[in-house]
Structure formats: structure tokens, C-alpha cells
Biopython code that builds the backbone (N, CA, C, O; Angstrom):
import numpy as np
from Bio.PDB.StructureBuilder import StructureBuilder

atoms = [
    (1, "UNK", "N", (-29.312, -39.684, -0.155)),
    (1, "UNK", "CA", (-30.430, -39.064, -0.823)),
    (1, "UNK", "C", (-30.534, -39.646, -2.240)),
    (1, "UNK", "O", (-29.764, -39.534, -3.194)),
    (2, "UNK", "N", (-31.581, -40.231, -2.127)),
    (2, "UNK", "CA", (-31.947, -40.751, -4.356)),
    (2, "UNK", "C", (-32.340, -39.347, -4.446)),
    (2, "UNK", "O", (-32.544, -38.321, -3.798)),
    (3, "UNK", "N", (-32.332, -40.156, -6.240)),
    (3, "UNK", "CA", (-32.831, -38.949, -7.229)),
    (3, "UNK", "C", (-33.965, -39.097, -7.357)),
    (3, "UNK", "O", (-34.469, -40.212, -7.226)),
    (4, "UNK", "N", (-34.842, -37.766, -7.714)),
    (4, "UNK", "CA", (-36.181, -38.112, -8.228)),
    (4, "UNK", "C", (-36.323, -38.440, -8.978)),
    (4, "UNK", "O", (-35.617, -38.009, -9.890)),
    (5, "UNK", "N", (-37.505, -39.652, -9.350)),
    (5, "UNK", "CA", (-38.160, -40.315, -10.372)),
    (5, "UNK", "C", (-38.686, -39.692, -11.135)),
    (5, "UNK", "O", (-38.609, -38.473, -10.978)),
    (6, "UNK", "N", (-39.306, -40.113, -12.071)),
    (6, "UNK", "CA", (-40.249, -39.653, -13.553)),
    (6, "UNK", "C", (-41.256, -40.633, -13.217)),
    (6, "UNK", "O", (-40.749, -41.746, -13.075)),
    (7, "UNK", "N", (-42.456, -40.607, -13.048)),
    (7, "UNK", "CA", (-43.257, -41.263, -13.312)),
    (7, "UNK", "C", (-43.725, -41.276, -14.888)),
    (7, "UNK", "O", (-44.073, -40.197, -15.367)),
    (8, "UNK", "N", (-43.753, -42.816, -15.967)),
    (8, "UNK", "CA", (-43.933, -42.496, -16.885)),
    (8, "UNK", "C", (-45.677, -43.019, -17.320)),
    (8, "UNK", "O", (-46.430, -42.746, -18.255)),
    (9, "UNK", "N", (-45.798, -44.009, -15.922)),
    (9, "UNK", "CA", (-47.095, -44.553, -16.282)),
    (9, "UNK", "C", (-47.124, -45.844, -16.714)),
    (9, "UNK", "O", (-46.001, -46.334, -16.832)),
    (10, "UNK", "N", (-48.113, -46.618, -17.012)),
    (10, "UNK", "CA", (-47.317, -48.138, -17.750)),
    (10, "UNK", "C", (-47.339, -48.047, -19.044)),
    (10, "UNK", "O", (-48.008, -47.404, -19.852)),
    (11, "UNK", "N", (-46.139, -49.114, -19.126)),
    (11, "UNK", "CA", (-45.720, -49.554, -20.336)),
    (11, "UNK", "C", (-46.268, -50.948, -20.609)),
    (11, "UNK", "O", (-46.499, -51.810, -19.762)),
    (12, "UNK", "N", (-46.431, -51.029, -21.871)),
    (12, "UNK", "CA", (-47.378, -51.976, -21.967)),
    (12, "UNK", "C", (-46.058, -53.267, -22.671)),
    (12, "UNK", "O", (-45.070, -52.543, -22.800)),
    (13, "UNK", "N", (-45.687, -54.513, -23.076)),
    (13, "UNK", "CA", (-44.446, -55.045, -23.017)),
    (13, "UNK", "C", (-45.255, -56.804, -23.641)),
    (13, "UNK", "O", (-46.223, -57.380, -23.144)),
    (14, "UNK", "N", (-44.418, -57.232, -24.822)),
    (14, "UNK", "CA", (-45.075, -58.331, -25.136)),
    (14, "UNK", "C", (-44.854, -59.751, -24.250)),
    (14, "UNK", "O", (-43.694, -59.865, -23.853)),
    (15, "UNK", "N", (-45.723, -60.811, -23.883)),
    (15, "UNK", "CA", (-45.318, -61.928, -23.020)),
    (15, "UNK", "C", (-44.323, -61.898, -22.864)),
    (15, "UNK", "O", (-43.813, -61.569, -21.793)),
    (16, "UNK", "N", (-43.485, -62.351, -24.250)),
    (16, "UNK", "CA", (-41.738, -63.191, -24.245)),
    (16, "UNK", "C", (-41.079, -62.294, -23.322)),
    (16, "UNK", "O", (-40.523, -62.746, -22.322)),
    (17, "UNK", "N", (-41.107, -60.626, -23.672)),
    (17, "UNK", "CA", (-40.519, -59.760, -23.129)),
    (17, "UNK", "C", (-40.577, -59.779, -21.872)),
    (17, "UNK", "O", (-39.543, -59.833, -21.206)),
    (18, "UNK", "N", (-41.976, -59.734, -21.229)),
    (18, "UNK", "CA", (-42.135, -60.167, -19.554)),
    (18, "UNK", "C", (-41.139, -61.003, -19.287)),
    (18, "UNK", "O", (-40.090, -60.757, -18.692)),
    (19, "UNK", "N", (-41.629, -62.330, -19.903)),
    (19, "UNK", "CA", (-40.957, -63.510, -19.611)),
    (19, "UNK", "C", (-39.309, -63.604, -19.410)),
    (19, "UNK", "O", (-38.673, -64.184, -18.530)),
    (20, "UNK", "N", (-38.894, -62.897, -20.440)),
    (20, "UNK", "CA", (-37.405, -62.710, -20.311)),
    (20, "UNK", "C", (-36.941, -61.935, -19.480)),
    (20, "UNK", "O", (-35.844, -62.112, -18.950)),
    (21, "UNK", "N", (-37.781, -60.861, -19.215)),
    (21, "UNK", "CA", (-36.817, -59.512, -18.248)),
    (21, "UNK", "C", (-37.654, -60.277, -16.411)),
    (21, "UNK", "O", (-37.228, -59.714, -15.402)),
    (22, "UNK", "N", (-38.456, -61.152, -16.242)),
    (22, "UNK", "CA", (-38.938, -61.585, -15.559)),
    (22, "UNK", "C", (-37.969, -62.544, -14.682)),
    (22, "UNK", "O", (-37.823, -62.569, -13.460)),
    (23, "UNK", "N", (-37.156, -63.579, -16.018)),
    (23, "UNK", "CA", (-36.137, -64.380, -15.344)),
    (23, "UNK", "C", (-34.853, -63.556, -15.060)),
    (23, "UNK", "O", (-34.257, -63.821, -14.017)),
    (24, "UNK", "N", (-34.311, -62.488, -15.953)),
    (24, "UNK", "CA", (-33.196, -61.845, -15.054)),
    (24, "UNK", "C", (-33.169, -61.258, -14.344)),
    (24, "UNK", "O", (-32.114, -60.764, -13.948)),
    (25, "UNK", "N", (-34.829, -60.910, -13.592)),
    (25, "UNK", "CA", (-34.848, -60.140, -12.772)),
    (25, "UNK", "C", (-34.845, -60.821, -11.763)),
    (25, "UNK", "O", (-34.276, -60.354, -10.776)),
    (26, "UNK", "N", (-35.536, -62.270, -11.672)),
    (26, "UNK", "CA", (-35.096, -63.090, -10.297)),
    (26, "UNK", "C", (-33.814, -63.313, -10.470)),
    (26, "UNK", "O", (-33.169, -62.785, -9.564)),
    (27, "UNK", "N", (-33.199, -63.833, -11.195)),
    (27, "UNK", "CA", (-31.700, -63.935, -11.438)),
    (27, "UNK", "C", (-30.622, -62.965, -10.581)),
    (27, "UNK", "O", (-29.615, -63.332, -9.976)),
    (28, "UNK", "N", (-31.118, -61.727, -10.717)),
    (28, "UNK", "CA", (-30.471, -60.563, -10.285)),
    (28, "UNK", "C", (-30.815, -60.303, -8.928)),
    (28, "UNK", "O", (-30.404, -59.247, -8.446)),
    (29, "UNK", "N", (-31.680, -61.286, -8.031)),
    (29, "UNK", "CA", (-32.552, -60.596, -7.305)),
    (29, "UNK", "C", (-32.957, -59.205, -6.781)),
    (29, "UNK", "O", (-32.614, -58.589, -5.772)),
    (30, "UNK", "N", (-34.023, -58.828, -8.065)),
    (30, "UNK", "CA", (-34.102, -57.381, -7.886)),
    (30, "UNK", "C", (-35.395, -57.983, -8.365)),
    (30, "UNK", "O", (-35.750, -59.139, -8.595)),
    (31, "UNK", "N", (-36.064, -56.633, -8.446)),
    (31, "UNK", "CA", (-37.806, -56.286, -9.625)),
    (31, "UNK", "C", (-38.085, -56.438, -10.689)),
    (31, "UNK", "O", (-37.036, -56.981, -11.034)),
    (32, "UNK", "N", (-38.630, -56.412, -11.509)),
    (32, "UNK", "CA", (-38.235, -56.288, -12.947)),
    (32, "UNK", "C", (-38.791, -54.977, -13.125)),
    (32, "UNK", "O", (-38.635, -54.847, -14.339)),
    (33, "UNK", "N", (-39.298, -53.989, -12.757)),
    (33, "UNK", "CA", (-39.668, -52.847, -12.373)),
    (33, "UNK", "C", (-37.858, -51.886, -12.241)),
    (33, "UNK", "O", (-37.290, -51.136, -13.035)),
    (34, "UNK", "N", (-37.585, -52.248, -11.281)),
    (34, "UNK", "CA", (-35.871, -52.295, -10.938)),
    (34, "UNK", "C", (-34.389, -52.621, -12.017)),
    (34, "UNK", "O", (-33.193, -52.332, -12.026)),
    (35, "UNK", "N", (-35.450, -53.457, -12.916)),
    (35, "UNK", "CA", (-34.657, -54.342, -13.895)),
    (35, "UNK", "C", (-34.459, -53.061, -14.950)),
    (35, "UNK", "O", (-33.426, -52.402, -15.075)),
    (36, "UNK", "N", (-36.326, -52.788, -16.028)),
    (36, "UNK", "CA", (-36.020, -52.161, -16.438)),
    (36, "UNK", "C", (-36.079, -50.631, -16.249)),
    (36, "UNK", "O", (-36.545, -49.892, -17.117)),
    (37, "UNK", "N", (-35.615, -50.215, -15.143)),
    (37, "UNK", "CA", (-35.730, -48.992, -14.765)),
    (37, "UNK", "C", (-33.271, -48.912, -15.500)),
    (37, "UNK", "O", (-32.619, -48.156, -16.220)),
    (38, "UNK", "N", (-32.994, -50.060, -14.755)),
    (38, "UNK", "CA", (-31.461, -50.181, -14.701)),
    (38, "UNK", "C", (-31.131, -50.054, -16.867)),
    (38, "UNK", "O", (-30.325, -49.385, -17.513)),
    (39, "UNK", "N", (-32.036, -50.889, -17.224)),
    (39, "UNK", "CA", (-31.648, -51.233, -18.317)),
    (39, "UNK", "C", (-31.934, -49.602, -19.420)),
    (39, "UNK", "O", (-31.231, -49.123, -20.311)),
    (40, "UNK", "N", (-32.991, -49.239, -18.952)),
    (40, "UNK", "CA", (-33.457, -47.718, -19.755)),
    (40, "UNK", "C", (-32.436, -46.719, -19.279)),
    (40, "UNK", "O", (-32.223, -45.815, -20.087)),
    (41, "UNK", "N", (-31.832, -46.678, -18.282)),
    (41, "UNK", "CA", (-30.660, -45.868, -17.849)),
    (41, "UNK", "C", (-29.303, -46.001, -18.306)),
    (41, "UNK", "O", (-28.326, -45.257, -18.218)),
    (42, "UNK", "N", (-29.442, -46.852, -18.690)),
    (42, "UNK", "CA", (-27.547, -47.503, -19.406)),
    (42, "UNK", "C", (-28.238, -47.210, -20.685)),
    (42, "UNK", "O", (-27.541, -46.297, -21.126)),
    (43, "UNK", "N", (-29.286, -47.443, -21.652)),
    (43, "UNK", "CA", (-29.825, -47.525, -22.478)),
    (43, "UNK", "C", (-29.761, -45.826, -23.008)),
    (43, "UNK", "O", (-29.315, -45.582, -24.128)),
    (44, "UNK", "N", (-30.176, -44.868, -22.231)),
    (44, "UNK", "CA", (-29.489, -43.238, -22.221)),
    (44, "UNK", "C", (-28.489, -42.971, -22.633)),
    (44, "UNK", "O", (-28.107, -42.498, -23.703)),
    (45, "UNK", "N", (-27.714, -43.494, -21.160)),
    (45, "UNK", "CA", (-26.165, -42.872, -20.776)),
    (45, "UNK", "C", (-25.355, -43.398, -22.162)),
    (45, "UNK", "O", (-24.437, -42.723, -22.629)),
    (46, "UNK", "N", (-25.798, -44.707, -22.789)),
    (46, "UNK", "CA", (-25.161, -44.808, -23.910)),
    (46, "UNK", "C", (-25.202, -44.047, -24.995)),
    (46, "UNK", "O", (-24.271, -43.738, -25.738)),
    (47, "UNK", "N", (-27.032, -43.574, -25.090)),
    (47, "UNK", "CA", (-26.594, -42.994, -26.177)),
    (47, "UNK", "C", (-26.554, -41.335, -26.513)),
    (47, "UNK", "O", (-26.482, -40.643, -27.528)),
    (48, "UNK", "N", (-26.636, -41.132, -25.177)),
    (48, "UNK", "CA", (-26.175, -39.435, -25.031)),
    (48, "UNK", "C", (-24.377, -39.280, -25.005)),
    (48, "UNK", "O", (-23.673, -38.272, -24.948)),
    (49, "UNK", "N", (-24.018, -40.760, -25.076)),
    (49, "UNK", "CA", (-22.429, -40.863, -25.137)),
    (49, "UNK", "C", (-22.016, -40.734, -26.619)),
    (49, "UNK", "O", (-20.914, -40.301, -26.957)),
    (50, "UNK", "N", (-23.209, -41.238, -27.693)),
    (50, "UNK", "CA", (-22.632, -41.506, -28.817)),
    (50, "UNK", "C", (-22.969, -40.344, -29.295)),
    (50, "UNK", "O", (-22.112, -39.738, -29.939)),
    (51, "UNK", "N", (-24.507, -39.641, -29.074)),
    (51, "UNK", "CA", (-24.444, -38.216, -29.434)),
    (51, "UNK", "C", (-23.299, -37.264, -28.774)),
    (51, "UNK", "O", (-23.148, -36.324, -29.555)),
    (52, "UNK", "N", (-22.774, -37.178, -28.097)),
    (52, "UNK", "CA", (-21.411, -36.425, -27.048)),
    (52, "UNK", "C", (-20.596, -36.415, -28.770)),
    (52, "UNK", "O", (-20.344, -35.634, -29.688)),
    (53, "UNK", "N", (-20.427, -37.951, -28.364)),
    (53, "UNK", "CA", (-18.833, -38.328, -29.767)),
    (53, "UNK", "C", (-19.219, -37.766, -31.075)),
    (53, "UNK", "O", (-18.300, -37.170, -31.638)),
    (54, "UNK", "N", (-20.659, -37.815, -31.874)),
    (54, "UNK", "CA", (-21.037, -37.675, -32.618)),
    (54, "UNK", "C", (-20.627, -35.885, -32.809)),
    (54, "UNK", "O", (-19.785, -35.356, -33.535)),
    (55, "UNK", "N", (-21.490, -35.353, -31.950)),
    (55, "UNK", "CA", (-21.249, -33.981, -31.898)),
    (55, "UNK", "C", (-19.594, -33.409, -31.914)),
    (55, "UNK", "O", (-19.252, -32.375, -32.488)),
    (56, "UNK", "N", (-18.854, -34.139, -31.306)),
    (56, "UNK", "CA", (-17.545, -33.536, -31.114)),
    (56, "UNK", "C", (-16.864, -33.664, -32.807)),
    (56, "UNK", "O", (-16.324, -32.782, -33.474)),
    (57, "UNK", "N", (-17.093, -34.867, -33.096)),
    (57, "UNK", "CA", (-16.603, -35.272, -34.497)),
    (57, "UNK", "C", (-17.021, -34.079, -35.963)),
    (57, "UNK", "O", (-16.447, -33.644, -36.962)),
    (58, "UNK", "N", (-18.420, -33.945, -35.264)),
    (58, "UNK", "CA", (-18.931, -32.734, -36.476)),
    (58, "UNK", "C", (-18.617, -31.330, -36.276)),
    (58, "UNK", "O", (-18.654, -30.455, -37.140)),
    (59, "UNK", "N", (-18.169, -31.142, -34.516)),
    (59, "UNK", "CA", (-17.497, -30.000, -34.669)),
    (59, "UNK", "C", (-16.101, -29.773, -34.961)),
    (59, "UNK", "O", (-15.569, -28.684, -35.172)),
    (60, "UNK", "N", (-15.465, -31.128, -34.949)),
    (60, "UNK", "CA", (-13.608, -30.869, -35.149)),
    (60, "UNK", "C", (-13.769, -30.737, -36.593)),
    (60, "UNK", "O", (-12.832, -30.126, -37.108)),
    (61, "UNK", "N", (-14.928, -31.234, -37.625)),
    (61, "UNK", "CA", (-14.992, -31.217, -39.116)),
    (61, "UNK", "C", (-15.277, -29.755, -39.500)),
    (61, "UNK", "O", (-15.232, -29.397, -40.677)),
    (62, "UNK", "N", (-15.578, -28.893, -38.466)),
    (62, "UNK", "CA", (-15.907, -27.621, -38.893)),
    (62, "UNK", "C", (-17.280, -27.080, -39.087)),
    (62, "UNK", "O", (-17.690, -25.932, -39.264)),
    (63, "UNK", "N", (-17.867, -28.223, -39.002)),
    (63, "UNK", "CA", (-19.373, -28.310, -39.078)),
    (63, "UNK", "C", (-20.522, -27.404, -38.354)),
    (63, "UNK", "O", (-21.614, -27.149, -38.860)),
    (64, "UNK", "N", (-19.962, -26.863, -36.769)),
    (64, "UNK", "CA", (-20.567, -26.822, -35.200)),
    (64, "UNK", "C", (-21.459, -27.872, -34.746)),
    (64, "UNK", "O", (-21.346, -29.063, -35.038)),
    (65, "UNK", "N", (-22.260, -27.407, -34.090)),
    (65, "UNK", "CA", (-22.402, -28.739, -33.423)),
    (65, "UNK", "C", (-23.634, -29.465, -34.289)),
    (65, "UNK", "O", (-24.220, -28.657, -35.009)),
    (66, "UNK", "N", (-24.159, -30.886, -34.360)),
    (66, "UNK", "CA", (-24.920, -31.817, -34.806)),
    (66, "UNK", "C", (-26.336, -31.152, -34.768)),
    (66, "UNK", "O", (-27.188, -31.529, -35.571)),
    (67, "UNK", "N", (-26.641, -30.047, -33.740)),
    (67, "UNK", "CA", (-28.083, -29.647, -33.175)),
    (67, "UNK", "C", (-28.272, -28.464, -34.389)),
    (67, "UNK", "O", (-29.402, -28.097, -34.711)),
    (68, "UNK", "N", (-27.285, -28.016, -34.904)),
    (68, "UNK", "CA", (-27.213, -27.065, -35.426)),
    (68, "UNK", "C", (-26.922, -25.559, -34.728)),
    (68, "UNK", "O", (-26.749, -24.608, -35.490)),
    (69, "UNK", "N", (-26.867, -25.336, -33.178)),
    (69, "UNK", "CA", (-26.664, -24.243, -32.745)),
    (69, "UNK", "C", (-25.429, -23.306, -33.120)),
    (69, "UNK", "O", (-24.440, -23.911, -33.534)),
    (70, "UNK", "N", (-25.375, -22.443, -33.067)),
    (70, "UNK", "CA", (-24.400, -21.730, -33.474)),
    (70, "UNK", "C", (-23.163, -22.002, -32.040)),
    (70, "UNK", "O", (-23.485, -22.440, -30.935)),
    (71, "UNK", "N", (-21.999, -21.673, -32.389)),
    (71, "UNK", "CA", (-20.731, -21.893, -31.704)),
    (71, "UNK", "C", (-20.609, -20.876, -30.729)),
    (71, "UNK", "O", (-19.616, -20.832, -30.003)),
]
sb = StructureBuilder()
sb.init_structure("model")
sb.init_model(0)
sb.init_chain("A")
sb.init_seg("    ")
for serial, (resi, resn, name, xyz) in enumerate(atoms, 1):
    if name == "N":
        sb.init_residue(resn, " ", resi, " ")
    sb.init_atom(name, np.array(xyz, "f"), 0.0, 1.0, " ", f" {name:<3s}", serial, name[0])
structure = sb.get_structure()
């Protein structure tokens, strides 16, 4: 079973950019649709990783958390 999608609609993306995510996407043989669907997902997971660390750091300082919610 996949997960459900988000439809976001198009994105609009300059030549070079085509051009580049165009060749690693044959490269990869995949889509470039596929390409940057892979690349916006690591592109997240990273940085809901650094907010994770971020947050933990401001709460071991005594701070609570980065969002400001209470503890």
C-alpha cells in the first residue's frame, strides 16, 4: 500500500533547473516528476531533523521547546 499524495499543482522551475534535474533523472532511470518528488522528501526529513535537534538543545537549555509551547 503507498501513501497518499498531495497534489501541489505545478511548479514552475528555471531551464538550467529542468535541464539539470532532467539529466539525473535519466541517469537514475526514473521521472523527473519522481526525481523531484525524492529530492523534496529528503529535503523535509532533513530539516524536521534539524528542527527535532534544534528543539531538544533549547529544551536541555531550559528554554522549552523552540515553538514556544509550554512543557
Amino acid at each position: 500500500m503507498s501513501i497518499p499524495l498531495h497534489d501541489t499543482g505545478s511548479v514552475k522551475i528555471s531551464e538550467a533547473a529542468h535541464s539539470y534535474l532532467k539529466v539525473r533523472a535519466d541517469q537514475s532511470n526514473t521521472s523527473v516528476v519522481a526525481l523531484i518528488r525524492d529530492l523534496v522528501e529528503k529535503y523535509v526529513a532533513n530539516e524536521l531533523h534539524v528542527f527535532s535537534m534544534a528543539d531538544q538543545l533549547n529544551i536541555a537549555k531550559g528554554f522549552g521547546k523552540i515553538t514556544g509551547d509550554s512543557q
